[in-house]
Every structure is written in structure tokens, then in C-alpha cells.
C-alpha positions as CSV (number, residue, x, y, z in Angstrom):
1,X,292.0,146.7,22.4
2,X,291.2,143.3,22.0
3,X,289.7,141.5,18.8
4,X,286.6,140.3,21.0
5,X,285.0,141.0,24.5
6,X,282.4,140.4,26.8
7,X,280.1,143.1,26.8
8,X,278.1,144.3,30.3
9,X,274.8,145.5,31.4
10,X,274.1,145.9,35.2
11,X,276.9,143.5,36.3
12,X,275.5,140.8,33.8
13,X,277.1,139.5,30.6
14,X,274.6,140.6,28.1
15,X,276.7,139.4,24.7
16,X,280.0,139.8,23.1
17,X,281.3,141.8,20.7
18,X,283.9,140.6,17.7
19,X,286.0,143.1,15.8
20,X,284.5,143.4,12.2
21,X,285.0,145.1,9.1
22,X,283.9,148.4,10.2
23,X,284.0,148.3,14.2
24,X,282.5,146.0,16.3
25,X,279.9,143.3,15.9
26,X,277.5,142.1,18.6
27,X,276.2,138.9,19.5
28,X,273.8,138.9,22.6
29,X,273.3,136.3,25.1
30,X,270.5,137.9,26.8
31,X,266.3,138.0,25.0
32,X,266.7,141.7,26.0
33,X,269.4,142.6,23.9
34,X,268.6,140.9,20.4
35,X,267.2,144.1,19.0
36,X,271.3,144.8,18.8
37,X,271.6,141.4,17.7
38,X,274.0,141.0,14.8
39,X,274.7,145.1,14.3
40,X,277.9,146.5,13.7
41,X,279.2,149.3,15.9
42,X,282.1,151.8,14.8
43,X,283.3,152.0,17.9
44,X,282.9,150.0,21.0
45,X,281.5,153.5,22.6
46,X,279.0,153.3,20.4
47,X,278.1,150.0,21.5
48,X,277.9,150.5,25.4
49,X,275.7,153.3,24.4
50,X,273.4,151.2,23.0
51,X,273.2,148.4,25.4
52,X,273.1,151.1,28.3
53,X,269.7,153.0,26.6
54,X,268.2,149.1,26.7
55,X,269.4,148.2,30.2
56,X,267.8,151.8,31.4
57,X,264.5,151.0,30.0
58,X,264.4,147.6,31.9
59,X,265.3,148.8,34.6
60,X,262.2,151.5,34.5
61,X,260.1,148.1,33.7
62,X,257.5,147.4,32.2
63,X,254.6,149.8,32.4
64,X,256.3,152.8,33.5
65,X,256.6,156.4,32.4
66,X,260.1,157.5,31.1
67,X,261.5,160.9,34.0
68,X,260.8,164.3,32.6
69,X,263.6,166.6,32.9
């Protein structure tokens, strides 16, 4: 794997992460994701996980109820 790549969110560069001491370290390009901002991740997994829980809540917008079930 490499030391640094872009990291994705519904076909839109939402950051980069930079192998770190510990895993992963994310820098984000996008408002949405600066709650991630500066946070090291074990494993890039772990990462996409993260940025995928924050791109599902956008996508439900603003407002709107999370699905039961």
C-alpha cells in the first residue's frame, strides 16, 4: 500500500490520508469531513468507515430522520 492516498466519498475527493506512526492520518479537503480532521486511523479500513458513516448522513440531509430497521 502506498505511504499516502486520496481518500473518496460519493465519487468526490474528500481528503488524503498519510501513513503515520500508528496507521493512517487524515487531512480533509471537504467542510464536511473536518470532524476526522487530523485523526489517526490504524488501518485505512478504519478510515473508509468513518468517512462512509459521514457521507450517509449527508446524504439523508439535513432534517431528516435516520431508517429504522
Amino acid at each position: 500500500m502506498s505511504d499516502r492516498f486520496a481518500v473518496e466519498a460519493d465519487r468526490r475527493v474528500v481528503g488524503v490520508a498519510v501513513r503515520a506512526p500508528g496507521g493512517f492520518k487524515f487531512f480533509s479537503s471537504e467542510p464536511a469531513y473536518f470532524a476526522l480532521e487530523g485523526r489517526t486511523f490504524p488501518r485505512s479500513r478504519a478510515l473508509a468507515h468513518s468517512v462512509s458513516k459521514i457521507a450517509r448522513k449527508l446524504r439523508r440531509g439535513p432534517g431528516s430522520s435516520p431508517k429504522s430497521g
